[in-house]
LOBALO-161888 format. One line per field, with one value per residue (C-alpha): residue number from 0; residue in one letter; chain; x, y, z. Coordinates in Angstrom, 3 decimals. Layout:
<atoms>
n <- c(NUM_...)
res <- c(A_...)
chain <- c(A_...)
px <- c(X_...)
py <- c(Y_...)
pz <- c(Z_...)
</atoms>
This chain:
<atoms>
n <- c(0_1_2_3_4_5_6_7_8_9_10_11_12_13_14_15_16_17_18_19_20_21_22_23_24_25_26_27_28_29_30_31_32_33_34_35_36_37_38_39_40_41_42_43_44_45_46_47_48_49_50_51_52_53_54_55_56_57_58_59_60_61_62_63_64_65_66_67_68_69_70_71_72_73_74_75_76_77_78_79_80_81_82_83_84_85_86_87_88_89_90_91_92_93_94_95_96_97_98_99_100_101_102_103_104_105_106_107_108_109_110_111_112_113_114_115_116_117_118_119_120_121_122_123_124_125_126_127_128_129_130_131_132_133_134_135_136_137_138_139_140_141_142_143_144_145_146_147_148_149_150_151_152_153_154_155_156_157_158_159_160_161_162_163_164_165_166_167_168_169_170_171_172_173_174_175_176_177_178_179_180_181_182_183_184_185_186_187_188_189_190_191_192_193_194_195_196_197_198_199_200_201_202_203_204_205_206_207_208_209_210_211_212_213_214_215_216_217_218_219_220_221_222_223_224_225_226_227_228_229_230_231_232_233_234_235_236_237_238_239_240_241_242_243_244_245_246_247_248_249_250_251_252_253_254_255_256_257_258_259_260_261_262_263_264_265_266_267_268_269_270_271_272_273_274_275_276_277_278_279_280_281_282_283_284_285_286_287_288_289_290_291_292_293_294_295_296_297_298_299_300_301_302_303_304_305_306_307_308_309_310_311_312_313_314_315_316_317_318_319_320_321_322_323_324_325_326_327_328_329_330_331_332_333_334_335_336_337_338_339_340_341_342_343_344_345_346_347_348_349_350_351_352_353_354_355_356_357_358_359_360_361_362_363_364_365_366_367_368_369_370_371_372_373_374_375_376_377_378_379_380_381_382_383_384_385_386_387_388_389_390_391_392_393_394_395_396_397_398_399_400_401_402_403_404_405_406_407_408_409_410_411_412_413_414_415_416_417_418_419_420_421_422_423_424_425_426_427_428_429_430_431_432_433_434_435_436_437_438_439_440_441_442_443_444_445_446_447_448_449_450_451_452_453_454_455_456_457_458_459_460_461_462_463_464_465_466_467_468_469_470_471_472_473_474_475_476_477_478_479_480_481_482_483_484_485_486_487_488_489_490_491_492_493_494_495_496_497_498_499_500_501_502_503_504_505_506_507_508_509_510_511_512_513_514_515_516_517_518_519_520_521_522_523_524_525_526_527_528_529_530_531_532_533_534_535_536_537_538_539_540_541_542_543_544)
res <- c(X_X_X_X_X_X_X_X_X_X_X_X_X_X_X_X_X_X_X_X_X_X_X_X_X_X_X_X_X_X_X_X_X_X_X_X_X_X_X_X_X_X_X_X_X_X_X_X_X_X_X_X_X_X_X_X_X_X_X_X_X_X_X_X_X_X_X_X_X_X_X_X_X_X_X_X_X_X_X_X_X_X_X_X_X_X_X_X_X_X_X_X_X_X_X_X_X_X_X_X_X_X_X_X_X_X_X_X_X_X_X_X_X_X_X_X_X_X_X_X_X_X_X_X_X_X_X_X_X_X_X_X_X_X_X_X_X_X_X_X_X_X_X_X_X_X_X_X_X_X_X_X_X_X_X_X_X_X_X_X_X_X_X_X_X_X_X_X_X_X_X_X_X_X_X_X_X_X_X_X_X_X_X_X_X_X_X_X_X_X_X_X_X_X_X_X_X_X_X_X_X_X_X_X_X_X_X_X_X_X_X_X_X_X_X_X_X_X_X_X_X_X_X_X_X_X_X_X_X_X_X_X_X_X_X_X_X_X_X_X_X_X_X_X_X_X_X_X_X_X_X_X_X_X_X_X_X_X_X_X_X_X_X_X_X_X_X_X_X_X_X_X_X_X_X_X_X_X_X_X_X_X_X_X_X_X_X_X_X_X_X_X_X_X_X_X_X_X_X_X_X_X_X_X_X_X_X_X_X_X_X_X_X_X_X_X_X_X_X_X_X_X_X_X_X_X_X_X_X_X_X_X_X_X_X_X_X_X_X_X_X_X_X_X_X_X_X_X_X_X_X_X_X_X_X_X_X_X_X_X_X_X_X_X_X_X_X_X_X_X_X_X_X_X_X_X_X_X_X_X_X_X_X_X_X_X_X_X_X_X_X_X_X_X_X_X_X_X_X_X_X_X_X_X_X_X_X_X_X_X_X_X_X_X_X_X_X_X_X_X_X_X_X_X_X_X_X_X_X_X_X_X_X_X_X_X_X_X_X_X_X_X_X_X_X_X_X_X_X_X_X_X_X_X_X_X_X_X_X_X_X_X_X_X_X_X_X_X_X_X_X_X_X_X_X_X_X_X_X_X_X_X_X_X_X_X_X_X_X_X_X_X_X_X_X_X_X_X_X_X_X_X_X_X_X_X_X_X_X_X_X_X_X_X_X_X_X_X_X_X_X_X_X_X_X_X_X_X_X_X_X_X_X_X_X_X_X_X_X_X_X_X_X_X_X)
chain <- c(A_A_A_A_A_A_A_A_A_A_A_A_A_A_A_A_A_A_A_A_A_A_A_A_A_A_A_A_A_A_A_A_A_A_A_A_A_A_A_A_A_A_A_A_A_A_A_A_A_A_A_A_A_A_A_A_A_A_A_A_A_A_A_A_A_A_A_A_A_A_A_A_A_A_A_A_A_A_A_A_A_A_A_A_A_A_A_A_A_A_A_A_A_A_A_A_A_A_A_A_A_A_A_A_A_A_A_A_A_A_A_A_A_A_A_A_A_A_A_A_A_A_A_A_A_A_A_A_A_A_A_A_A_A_A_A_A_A_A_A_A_A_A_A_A_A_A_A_A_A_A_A_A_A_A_A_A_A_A_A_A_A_A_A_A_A_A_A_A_A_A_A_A_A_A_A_A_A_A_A_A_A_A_A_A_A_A_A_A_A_A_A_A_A_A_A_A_A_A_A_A_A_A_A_A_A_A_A_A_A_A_A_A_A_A_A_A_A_A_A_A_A_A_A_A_A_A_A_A_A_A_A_A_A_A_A_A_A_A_A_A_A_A_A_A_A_A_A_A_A_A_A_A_A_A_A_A_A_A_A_A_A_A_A_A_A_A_A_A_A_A_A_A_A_A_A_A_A_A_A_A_A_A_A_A_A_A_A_A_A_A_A_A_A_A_A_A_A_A_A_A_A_A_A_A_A_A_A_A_A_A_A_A_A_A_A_A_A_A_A_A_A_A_A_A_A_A_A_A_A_A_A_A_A_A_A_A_A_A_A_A_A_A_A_A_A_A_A_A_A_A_A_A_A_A_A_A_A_A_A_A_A_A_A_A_A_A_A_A_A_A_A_A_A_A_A_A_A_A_A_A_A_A_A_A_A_A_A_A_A_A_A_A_A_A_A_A_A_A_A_A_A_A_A_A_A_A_A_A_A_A_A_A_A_A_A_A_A_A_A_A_A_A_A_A_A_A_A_A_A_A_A_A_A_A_A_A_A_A_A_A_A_A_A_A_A_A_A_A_A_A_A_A_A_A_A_A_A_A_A_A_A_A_A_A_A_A_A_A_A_A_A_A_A_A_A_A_A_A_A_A_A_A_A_A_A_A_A_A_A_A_A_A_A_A_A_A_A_A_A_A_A_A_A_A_A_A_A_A_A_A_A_A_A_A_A_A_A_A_A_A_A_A_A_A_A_A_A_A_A_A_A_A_A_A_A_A_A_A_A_A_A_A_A_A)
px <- c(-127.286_-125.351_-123.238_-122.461_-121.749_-119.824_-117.583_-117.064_-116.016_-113.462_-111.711_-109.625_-109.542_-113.185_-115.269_-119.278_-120.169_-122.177_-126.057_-126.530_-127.569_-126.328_-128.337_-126.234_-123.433_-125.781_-128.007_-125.032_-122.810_-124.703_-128.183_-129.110_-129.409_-133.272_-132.599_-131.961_-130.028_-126.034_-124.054_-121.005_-117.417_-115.050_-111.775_-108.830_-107.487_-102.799_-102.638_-102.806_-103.556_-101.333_-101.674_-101.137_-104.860_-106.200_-108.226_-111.901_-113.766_-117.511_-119.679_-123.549_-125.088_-128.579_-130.684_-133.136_-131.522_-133.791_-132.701_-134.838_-132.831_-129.684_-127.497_-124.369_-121.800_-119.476_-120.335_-118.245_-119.463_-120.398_-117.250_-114.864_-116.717_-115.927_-112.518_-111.481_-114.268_-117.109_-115.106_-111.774_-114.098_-115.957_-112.921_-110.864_-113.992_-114.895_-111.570_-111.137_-114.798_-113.581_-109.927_-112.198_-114.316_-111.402_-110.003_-113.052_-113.897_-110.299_-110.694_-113.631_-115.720_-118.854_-121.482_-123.185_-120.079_-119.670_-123.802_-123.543_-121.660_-122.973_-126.360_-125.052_-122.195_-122.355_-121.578_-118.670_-117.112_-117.639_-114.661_-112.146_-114.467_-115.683_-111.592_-111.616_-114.578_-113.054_-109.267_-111.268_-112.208_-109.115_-107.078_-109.462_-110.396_-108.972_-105.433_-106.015_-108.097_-105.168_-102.897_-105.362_-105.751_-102.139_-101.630_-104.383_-102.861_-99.347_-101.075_-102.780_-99.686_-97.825_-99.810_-99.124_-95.223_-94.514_-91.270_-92.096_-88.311_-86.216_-85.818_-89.073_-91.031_-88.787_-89.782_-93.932_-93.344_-91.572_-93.941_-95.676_-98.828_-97.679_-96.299_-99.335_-101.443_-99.195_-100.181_-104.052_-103.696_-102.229_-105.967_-107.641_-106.095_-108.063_-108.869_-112.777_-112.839_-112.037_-113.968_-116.973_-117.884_-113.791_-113.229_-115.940_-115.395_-111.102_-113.224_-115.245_-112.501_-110.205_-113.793_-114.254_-110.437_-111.265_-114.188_-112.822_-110.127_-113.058_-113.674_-116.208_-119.241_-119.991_-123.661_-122.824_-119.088_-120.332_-120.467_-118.548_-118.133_-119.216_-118.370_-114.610_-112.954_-111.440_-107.986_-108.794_-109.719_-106.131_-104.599_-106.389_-105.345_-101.578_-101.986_-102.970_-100.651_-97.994_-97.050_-96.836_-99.330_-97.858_-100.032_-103.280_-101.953_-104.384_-105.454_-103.892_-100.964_-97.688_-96.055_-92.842_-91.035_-88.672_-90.695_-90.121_-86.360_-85.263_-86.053_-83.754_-81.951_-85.773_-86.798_-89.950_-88.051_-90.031_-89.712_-93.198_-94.440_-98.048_-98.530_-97.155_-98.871_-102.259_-100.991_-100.655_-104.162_-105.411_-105.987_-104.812_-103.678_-103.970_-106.518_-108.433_-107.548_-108.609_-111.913_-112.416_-111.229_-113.481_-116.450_-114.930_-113.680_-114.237_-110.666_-111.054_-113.904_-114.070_-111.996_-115.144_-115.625_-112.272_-112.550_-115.443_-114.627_-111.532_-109.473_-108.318_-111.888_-113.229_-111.056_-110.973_-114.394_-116.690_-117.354_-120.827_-120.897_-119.718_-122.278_-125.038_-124.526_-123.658_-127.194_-128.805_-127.146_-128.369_-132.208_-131.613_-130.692_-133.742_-135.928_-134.302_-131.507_-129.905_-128.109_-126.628_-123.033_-120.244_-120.189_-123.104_-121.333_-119.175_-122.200_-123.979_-121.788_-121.582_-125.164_-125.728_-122.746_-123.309_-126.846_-126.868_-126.222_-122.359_-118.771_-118.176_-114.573_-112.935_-115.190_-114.697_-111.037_-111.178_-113.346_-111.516_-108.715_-107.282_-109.273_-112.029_-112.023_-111.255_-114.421_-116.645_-115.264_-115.960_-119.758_-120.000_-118.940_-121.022_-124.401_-123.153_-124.045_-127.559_-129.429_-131.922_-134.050_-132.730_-129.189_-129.252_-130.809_-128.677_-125.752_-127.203_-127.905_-123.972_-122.683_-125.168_-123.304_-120.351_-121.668_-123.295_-120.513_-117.715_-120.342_-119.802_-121.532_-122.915_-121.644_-124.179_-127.977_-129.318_-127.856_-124.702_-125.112_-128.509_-130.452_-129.298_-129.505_-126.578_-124.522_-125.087_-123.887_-121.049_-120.375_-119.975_-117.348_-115.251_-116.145_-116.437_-119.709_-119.930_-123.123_-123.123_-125.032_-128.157_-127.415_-127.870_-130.755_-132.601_-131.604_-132.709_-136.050_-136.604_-135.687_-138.339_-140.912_-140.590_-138.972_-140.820_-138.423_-138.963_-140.284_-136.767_-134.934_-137.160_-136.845_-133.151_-133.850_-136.270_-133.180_-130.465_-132.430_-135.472_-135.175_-138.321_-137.939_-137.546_-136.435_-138.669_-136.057_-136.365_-138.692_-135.254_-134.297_-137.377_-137.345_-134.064_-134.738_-138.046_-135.201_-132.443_-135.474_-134.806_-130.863_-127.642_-126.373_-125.829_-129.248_-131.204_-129.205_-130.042_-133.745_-134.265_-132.617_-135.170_-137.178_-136.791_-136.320_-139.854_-141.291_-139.176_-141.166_-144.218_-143.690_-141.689_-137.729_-138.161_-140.887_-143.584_-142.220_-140.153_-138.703_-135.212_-133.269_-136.040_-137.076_-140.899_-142.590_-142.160_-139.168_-136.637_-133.052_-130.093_-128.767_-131.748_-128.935_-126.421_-125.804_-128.022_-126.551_-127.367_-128.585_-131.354_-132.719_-132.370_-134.529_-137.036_-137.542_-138.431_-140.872_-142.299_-143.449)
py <- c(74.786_71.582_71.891_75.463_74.875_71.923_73.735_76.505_74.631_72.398_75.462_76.536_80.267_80.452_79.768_79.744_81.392_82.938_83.961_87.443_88.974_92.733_93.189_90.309_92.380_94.161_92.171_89.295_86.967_83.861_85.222_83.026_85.184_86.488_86.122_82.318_83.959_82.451_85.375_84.044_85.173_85.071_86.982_86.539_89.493_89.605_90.609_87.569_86.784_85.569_81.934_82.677_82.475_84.831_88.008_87.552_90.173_90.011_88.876_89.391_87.018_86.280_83.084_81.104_78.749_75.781_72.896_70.199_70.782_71.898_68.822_68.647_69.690_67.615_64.181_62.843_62.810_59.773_60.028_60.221_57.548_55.321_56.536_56.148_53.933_55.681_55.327_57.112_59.265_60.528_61.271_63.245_65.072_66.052_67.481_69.434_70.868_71.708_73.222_75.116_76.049_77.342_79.244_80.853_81.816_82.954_85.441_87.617_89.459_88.799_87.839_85.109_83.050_81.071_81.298_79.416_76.579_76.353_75.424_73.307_71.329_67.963_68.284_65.915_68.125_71.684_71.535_73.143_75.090_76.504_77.118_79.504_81.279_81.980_82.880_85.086_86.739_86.977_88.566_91.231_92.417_96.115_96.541_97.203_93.625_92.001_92.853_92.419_89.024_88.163_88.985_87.438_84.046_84.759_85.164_81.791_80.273_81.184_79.192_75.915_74.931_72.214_74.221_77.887_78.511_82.027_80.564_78.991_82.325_84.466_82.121_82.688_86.358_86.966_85.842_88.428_87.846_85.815_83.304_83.256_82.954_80.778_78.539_78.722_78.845_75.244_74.329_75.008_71.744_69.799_66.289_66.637_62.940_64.763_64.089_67.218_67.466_67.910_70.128_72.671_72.994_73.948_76.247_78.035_78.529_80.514_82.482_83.349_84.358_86.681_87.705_88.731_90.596_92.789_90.931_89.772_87.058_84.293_82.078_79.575_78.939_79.236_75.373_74.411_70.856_71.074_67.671_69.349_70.893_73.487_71.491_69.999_73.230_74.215_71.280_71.583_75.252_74.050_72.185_74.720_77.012_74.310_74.399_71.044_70.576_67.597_68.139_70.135_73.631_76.075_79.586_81.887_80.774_80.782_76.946_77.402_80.392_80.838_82.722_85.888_85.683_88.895_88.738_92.029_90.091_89.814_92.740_93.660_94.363_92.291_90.420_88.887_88.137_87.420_91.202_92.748_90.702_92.095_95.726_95.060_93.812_97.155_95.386_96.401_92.901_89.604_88.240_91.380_89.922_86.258_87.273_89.183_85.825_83.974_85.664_83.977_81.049_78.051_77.370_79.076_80.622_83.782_85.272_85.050_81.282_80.687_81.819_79.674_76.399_74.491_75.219_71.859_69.871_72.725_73.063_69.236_69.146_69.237_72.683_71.711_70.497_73.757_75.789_73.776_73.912_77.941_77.737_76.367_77.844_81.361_79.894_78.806_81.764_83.804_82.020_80.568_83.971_82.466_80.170_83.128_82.846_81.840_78.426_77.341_76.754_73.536_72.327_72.287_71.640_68.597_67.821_68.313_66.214_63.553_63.549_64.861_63.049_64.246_62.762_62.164_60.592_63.996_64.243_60.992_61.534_64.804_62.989_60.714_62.967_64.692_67.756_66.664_64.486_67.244_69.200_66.591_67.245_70.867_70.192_67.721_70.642_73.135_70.415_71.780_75.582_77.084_77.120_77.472_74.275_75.025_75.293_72.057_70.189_71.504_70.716_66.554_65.856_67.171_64.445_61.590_62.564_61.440_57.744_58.211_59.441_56.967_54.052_53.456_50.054_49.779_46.403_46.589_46.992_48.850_51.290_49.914_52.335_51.208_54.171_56.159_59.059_57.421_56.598_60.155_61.749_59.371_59.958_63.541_63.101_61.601_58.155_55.892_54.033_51.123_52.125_55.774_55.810_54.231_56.589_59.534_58.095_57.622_60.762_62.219_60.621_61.858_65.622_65.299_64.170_66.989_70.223_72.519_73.937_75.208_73.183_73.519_71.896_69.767_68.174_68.076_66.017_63.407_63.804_62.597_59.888_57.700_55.904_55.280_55.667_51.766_52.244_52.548_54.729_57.442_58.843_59.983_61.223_63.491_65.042_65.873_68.035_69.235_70.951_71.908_74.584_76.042_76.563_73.843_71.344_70.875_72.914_69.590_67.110_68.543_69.160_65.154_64.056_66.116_64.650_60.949_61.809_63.100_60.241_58.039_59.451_59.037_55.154_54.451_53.738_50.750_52.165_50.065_46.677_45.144_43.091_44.730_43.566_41.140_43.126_44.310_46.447_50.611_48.595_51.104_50.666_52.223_53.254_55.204_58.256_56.994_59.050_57.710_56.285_56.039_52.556_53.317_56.102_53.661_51.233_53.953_54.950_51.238_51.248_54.273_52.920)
pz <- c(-200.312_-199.185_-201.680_-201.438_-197.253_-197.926_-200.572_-198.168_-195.057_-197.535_-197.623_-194.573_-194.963_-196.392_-193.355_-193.191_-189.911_-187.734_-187.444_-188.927_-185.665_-185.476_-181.649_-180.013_-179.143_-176.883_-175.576_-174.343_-176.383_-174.431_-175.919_-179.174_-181.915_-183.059_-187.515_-188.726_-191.951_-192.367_-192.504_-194.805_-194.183_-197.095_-198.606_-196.871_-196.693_-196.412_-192.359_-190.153_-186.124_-183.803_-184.563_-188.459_-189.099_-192.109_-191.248_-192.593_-194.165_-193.588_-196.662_-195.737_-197.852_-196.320_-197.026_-194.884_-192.609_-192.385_-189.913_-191.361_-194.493_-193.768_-193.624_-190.909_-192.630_-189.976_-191.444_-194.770_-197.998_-199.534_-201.919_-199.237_-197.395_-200.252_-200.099_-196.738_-194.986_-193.370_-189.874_-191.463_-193.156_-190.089_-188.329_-191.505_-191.962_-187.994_-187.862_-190.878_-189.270_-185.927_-187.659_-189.580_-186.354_-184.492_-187.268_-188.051_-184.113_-183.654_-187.169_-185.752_-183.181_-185.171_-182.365_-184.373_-185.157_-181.556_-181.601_-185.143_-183.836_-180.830_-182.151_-185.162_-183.726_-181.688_-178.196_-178.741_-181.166_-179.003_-176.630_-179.362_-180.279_-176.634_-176.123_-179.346_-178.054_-174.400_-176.038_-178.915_-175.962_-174.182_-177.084_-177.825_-173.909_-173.167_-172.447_-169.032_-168.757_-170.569_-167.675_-164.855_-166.210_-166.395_-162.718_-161.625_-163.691_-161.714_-158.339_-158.839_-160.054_-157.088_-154.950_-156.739_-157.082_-154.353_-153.769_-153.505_-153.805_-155.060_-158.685_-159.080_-158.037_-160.276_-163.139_-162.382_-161.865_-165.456_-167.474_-169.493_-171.774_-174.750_-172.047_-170.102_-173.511_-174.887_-172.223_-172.527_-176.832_-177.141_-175.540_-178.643_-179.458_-177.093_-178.276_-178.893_-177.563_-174.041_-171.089_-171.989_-168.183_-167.743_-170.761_-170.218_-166.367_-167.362_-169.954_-166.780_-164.803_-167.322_-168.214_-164.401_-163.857_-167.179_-165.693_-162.521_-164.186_-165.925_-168.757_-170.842_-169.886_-171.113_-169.270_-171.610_-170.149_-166.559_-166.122_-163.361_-162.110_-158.394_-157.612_-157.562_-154.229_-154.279_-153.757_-156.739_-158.933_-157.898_-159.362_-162.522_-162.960_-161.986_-164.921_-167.715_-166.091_-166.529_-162.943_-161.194_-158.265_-155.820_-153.173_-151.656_-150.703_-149.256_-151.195_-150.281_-147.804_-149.088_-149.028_-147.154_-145.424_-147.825_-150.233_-148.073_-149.266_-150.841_-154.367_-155.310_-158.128_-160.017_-162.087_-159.798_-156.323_-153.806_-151.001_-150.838_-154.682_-153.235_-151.777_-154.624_-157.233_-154.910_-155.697_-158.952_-159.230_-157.308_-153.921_-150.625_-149.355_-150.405_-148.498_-150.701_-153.616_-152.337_-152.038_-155.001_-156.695_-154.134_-155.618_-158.915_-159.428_-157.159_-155.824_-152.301_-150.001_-148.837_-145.578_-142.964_-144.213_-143.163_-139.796_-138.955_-140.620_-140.837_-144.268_-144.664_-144.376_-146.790_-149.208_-149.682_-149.542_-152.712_-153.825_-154.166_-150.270_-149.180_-150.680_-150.335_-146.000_-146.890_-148.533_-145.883_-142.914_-144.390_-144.735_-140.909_-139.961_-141.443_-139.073_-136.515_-135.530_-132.539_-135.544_-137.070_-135.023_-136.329_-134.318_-135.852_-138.977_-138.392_-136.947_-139.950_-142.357_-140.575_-140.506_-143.966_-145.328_-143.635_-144.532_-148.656_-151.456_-151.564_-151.572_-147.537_-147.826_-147.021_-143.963_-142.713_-143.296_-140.716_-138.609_-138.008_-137.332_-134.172_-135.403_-136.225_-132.702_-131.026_-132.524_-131.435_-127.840_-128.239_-129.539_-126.407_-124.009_-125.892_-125.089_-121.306_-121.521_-121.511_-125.091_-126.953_-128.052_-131.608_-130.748_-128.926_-131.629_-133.824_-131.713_-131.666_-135.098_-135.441_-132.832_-134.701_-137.493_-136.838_-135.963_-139.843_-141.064_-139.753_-139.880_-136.210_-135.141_-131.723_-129.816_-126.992_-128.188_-125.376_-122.692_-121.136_-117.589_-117.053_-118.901_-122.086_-119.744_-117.876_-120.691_-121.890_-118.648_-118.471_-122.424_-121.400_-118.710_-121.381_-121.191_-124.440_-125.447_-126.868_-127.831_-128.541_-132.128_-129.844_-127.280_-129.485_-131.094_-127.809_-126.648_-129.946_-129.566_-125.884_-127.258_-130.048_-127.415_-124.976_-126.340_-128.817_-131.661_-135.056_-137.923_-139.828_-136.680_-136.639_-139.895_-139.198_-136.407_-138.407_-141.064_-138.842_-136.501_-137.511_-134.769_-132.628_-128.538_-127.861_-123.893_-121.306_-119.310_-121.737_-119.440_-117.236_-120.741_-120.965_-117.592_-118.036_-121.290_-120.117_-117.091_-119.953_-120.986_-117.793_-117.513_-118.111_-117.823_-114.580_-113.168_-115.481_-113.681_-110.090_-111.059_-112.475_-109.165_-107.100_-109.214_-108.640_-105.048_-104.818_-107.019_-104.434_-101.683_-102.827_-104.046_-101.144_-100.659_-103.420_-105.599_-103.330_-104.871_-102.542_-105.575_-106.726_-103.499_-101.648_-99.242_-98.411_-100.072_-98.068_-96.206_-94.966_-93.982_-92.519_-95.899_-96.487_-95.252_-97.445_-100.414_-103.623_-106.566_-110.187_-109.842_-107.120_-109.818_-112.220_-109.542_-108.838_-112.173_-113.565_-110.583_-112.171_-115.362)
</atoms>
């Protein structure tokens, strides 16, 4: 048996391949095979593929396959160990294996073949392999695919030259099929010593631009690297297109003006290549064919995820990120509705950024931005308006966020205005805190203490603060959320200060102490008329406790 295998893989147009599984083209070319017989492929036959490699013809001769037994056929023998050194050895011998490999997967449609060496061949030898598989597949989808395909390589090409220029666009748009295979064939020579995580994820996006074009499936060649943005997906398919990527261009959006130039002089008459490469691909527009690609590959998002969050934090952002807040925005909005709007999105994507276990250094690059500052103004104003206790918590572990995010350190321990209600009233008139990351906790804790909301906003709440109320002038804090129930912003403020006006009355001018300014206790003066400030709430609120 060893010998037999050994003798056959030696030989570069005999090739042992394949489970004999005759159901697997029907049931899915990811499905492992039900026989464990080695179907054996052998006599070249004169007509060659593309690359030169002989045409198999199918010899079905069946024996057990027995893993505990059947030795791997990758590893020298001991002969050419003694002639080369084992380490030599290894290496002439794993190569001739994965030539062999690629030669045999490129030869056939036989289902069992990529199911054969799947299951028999080191992970560090697969890459090469996984290529020959996905190009296999390529060269043998429907005429119709082959084209889709093609176009669907040119319209992601033309969103990737860092000069988007007359010459340059001509270049992308006259490339037919061999030059756009030509490009994904010299793959199959992937070092096998490649980076596998790296490797297979370049494998899953060519599969999913095949896929989207009509083509066939593969599970197995589904493995995208999340960890990538969508910026960076773009670069990486710049590179097997051979088009140089400089810098982070968003899908879908044309880099400079002068694309629109008339392109009369090419051979397809256009004056904007992405709209016509759209018709081409049966679309209507291109944003169409952006989400149809959307659905894809992981290089954009689709159209309405665009129009609620900004392209440039998501599309640097970790794929991974980005669904994961999609994810749980859609579970939020099953049972809590009111945070099924559009502007509840930024909100959370915040929130869950900055508390996962994901890459934050895009975030705290927008952050820290005049957009992203400019947000946090926005969520600030939006803390103004009548709404729901789930909206507003929402709307608070978002601000804390940004104090996670940026690693803000407070200089002043406790509240700077005399209570963290102060400092939040003052925070939203546009003032800065020294100590705003307290002042959200506190006012965090006060919220938790007085509002009901559901479970879920709850937990974000818990998520984003673990801080404990550690002021006794919370209690201002409290009233004042207990009255946000009620109406905004501005209704809360009036009700706390009738509030502490009847609590004044009933203690007396000076709470019944006599101690903040001297005086005696019920003592009343001629500023008693005078209009009250924030320090005699402050006063009459530490006389309350």
């Amino acid at each position: 048996m060893a010998s037999m295998t050994r003798n056959l893989q030696a030989q570069i147009t005999t090739v042992a391949v394949g489970d004999d599984d005759t159901g697997a083209g029907s049931t899915g070319a990811d499905r492992p095979p039900d026989s464990r017989n080695l179907c054996v492929r052998t006599k070249p036959q004169t007509r060659t593929n593309e690359l030169g490699v002989p045409i198999l013809r199918d010899s079905h001769l069946l024996f057990p396959l027995d893993h505990e037994f059947y030795p791997d056929v990758s590893e020298p023998t001991e002969g050419e160990v003694a002639v080369y050194g084992r380490v030599e050895a290894r290496k002439k011998s794993q190569s001739r294996y994965v030539e062999n490999a690629v030669a045999g997967v490129l030869s056939s449609q036989h289902p069992g073949l990529s199911q054969y060496y799947r299951d028999n061949t080191d992970e560090r030898l697969r890459l090469p392999i996984e290529w020959a598989i996905l190009i296999r597949d390529v060269e043998a989808a429907p005429p119709e695919v082959r084209s889709h395909f093609d176009n669907l390589c040119c319209f992601l090409a033309l969103h990737l030259p860092d000069d988007l220029n007359v010459e340059t666009t001509r270049e992308l748009i006259n490339r037919n099929d061999e030059s756009w295979m030509k490009q994904i064939k010299r793959l199959t020579m992937a070092s096998p010593a490649e980076d596998a995580t790296m490797g297979l994820h370049k494998v899953s996006l060519i599969r999913a631009l095949l896929e989207s074009a009509g083509g066939r499936g593969d599970a197995l060649q589904r493995r995208f690297d999340e960890t990538r943005s969508a910026n960076d997906n773009l670069a990486i398919l710049g590179a097997l297109f051979g088009v140089e990527l400089t810098e982070p261009v968003s899908f879908g959006r044309c880099r400079a003006s002068d694309t629109r130039q008339d392109l009369s002089e090419a051979p397809r008459k256009t004056k904007d290549p992405l709209e016509d490469t759209a018709f081409k691909c049966g679309k209507r527009s291109v944003m169409e064919l952006q989400d149809h690609v959307a659905r894809y590959l992981p290089v954009w998002f689709s159209s309405a995820e665009y129009e609620a969050l900004p392209a440039d934090l998501i599309n640097d952002l970790s794929y991974e990120a980005v669904t994961g807040a999609q994810t749980m925005r859609f579970h939020a909005y099953h049972n809590m509705p009111l945070l099924g709007n559009p502007e509840s999105s930024l909100p959370l994507l915040i929130f869950y950024c900055a508390n996962m276990n994901v890459d934050n250094v895009p975030l705290r690059k927008w952050m820290a931005s005049g957009k992203g500052e400019q947000v946090y103004r926005q969520l600030i104003a939006t803390l103004r308006e009548s709404q729901a206790a789930d909206q507003i918590a929402l709307c608070l572990v978002a601000l804390i966020s940004y104090d996670l995010v940026l690693g803000s350190a407070d200089e002043n321990p406790g509240p700077i205005c005399g209570s963290y209600l102060d400092d939040f009233l003052r925070h939203l008139d546009g003032c800065e805190l020294k100590n705003r990351r307290g002042m959200w906790e506190q006012m965090i804790c006060s919220f938790r203490s007085v509002r009901t909301y559901h479970e879920i906003a709850g937990t974000w709440l818990d998520t984003a603060c673990r801080a404990q109320s550690s002021h006794g002038l919370n209690k201002l804090s409290e009233w004042y959320w207990k009255h946000r129930s009620e109406g905004t912003h501005e209704f809360a403020i009036e009700k706390v200060r009738g509030d502490l006006e009847m609590e004044r009355n009933s203690l007396g001018r000076w709470g019944g102490s006599g101690e903040e300014d001297g005086r005696d206790p019920g003592e009343k003066t001629g500023e008693d008329s005078e209009e009250k400030t924030e320090e005699d709430y402050v006063i009459v609120a530490r006389a309350l406790l």
